[in-house]
C-alpha positions in Angstrom: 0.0 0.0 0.0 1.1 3.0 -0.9 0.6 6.5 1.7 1.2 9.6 0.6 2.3 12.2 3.8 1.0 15.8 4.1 3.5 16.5 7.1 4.4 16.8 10.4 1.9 18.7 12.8 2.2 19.3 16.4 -1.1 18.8 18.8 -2.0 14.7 18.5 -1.7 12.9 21.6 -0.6 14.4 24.6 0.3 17.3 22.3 2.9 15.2 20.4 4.0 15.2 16.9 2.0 13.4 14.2 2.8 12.3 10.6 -0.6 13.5 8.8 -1.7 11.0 5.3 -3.8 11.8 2.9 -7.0 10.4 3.8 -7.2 11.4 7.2 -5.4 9.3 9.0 -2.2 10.5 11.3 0.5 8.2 12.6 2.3 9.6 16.0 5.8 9.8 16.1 7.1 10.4 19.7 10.7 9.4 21.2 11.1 5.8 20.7 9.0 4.8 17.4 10.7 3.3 15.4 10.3 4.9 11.6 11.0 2.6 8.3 9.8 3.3 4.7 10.9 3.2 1.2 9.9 6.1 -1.6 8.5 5.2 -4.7 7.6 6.9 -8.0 8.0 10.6 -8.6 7.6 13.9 -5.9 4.0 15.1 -6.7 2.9 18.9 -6.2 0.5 19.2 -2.9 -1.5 21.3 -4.3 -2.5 24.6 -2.4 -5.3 25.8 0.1 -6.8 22.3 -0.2 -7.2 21.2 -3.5 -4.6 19.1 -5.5 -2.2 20.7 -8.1 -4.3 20.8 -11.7 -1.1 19.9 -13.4 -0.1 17.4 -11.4 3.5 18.7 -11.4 6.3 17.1 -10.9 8.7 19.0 -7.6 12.4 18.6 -6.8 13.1 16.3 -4.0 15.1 19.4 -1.9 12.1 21.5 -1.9 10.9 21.9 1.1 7.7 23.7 0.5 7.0 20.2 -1.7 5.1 22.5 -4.0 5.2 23.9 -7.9 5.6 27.6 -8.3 2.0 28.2 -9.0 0.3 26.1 -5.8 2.9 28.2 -3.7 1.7 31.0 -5.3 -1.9 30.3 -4.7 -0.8 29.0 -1.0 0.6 31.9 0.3 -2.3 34.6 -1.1 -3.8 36.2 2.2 -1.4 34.7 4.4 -0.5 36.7 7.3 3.4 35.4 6.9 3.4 37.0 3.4 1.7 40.1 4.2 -1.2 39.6 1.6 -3.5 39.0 4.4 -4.6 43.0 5.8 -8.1 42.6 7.3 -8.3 39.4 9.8 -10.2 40.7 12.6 -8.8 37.7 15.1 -6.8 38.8 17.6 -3.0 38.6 17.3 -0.3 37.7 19.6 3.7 38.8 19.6 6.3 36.6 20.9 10.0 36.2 21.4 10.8 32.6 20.6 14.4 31.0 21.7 16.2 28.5 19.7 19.7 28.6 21.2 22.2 30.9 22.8 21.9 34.2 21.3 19.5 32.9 18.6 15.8 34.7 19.4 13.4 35.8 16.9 10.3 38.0 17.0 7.1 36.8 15.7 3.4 36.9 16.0 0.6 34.5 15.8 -3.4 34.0 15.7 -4.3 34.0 19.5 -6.5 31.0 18.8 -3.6 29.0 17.5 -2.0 28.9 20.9 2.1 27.7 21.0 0.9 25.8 18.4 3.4 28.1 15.8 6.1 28.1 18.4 6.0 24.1 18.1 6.2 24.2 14.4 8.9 26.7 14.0 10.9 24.3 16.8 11.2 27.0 19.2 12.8 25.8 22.6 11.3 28.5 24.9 9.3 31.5 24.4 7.5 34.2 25.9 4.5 36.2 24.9 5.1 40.2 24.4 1.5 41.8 23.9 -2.0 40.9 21.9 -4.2 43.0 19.8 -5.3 43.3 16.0 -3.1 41.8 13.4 -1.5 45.1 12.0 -0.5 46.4 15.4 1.2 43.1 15.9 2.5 43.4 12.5 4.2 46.5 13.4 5.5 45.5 16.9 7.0 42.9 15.1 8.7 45.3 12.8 9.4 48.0 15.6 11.1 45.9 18.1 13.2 43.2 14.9 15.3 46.6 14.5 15.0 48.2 18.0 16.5 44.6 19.2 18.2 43.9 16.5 16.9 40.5 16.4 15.6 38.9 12.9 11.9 37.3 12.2 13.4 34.4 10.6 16.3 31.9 11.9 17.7 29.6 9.1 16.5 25.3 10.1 20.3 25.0 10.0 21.3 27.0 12.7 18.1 25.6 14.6 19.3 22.5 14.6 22.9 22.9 15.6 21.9 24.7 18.2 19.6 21.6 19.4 23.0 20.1 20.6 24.4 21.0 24.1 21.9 23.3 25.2 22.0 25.7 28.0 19.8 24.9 30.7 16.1 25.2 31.5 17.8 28.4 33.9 20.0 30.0 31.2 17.2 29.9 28.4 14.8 31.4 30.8 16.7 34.2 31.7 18.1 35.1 28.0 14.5 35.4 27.0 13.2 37.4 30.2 16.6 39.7 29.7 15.4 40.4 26.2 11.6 40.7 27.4 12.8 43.8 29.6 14.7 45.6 26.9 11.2 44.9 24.3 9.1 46.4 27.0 11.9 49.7 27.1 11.0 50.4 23.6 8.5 53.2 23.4 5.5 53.2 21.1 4.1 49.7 20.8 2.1 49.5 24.1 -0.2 52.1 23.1 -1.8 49.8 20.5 -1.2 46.6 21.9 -1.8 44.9 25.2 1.2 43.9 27.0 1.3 40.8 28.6 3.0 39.9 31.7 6.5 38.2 31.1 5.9 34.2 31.7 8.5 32.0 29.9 7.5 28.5 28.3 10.2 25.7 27.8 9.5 23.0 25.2 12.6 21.0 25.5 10.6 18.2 27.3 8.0 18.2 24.7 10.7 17.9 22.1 13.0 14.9 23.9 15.9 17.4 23.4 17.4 15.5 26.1 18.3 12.4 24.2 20.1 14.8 20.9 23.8 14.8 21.6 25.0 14.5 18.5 24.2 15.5 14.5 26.0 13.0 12.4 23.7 13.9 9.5 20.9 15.8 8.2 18.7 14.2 5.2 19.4 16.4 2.1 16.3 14.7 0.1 14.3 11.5 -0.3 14.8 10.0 -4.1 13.1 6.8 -5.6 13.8 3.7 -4.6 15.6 5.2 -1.5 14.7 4.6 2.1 14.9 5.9 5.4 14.9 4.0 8.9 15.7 4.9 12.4 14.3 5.7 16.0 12.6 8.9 17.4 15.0 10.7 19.7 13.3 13.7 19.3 11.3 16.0 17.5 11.5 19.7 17.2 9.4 22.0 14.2 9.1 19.8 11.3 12.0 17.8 12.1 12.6 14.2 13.5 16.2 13.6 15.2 16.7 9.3 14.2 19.2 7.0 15.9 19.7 5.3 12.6 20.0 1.2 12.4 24.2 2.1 12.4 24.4 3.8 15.3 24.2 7.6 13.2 22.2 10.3 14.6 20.4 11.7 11.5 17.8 14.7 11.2 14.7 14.0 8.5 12.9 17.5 8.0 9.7 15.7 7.2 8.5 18.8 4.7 10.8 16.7 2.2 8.0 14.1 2.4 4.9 15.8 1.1 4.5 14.2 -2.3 6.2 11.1 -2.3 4.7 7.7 -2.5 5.8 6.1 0.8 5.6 2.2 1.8 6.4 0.1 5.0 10.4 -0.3 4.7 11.8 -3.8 5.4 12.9 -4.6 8.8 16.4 -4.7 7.9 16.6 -1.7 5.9 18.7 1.0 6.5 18.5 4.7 5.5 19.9 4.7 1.8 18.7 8.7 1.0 21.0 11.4 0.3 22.5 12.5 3.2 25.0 15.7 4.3 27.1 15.8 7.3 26.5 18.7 9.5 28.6 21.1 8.8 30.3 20.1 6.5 28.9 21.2 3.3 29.9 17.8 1.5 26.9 15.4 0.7 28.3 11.8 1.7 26.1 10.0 -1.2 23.9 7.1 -0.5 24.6 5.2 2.3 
């Protein structure tokens, strides 16, 4: 049988990460499941806002948005990360999110949503700054990225080295409350949004990012006839950390497996999928 994954989302059970299929059905994939599958066939577009691609094109395997030009297109029209979306009358929330020493980010996020954004972007800690319409968010966002000097995007690269030999539960709390003060210093921004009171949120035990000592590898794409295999040590964002059958410690960004047809891998399979190590710039082949 062949299943076909629409990716990772955060919020099954417990709160845990869940592979979604098409057709419904989700698989969780908590520390200690133990992942095999082989890709067949070709990478198919998947689609946008719903509906499938209506020329069923055909996307590189290193794409991580896994769709053609035109579904991203179509995908990203009145989205509140692109700025197309001007008029949603939810209310809006501002955070700082912390992925590793000296690495925050400023961001904002549908109230309703919850942490929910903060668990797909991989964010360790975090702390909520104010709440209020969306373009008064918007531009608290904006104020306080240059008053900070602190970006609204952090490359899944640097996330993910910085996954190894964290700073403590302590250190992360205070870098983010430090950084809370100085926001709250800026003038301007709490006159149209409402502050909120500085509380900070760890999600290293939701992410296992206890049992990630080590990046031997990161999975650069998933090619037919090539398959992957290994244990949940953790998940952060999008991305499962693997203790692969020989002994490597390999990251799968699972937005590189929208679009592929997927089957149960044999029990002795390894992971034969193009794979870089870390920081090294040179892709090692096929295992």
């Amino acid at each position: 049988m062949v299943w076909r994954c629409r990716g990772l989302r955060w919020g099954g059970a417990g709160g845990g990460p869940v592979l979604v299929w098409e057709g419904g059905r989700s698989s969780a994939v908590g520390a200690g499941r133990v992942i095999g599958f082989g890709v067949v066939g070709e990478r198919g577009c998947a689609g946008a806002r719903g509906n499938p691609c209506p020329v069923r094109a055909v996307v590189a395997g290193r794409a991580t948005g896994g769709r053609c030009a035109e579904c991203a297109r179509l995908e990203r029209a009145r989205s509140v990360a692109a700025d197309t979306l001007a008029d949603d009358p939810r209310t809006y929330r501002v955070y700082l999110a912390w992925f590793g020493a000296g690495m925050v980010k400023v961001g904002i996020t549908a109230e309703e949503r919850g942490d929910a954004r903060l668990l797909e972007q991989g964010a360790v800690a975090y702390g909520w700054l104010g709440r209020g319409p969306l373009m008064a968010a918007r531009r608290t966002e904006e104020v306080l990225g240059s008053a900070l000097g602190v970006p609204d995007r952090i490359p899944y690269a640097a996330k993910r080295a910085a996954r190894v030999d964290l700073p403590g539960a302590r250190e992360r709390a205070a870098e983010v409350t430090a950084l809370y003060r100085r926001a709250a210093a800026v003038p301007g921004w709490a006159e149209t949004l409402e502050p909120v009171a500085p509380e900070v949120v760890d999600h290293a035990e939701v992410f296992r990012l206890g049992g990630v000592d080590r990046i031997d590898g990161v999975v650069t794409e998933l090619v037919d006839g090539g398959s992957v295999r290994g244990t949940v040590v953790a998940a952060a964002g999008p991305d499962l950390h693997l203790r692969a059958p020989d002994g490597r410690a390999l990251v799968l960004d699972t937005r590189l497996m929208t679009g592929w047809g997927l089957v149960a891998g044999a029990a002795d399979a390894g992971t034969t999928v193009p794979v870089t190590a870390l920081g090294t710039g040179v892709q090692d082949g096929l295992f």
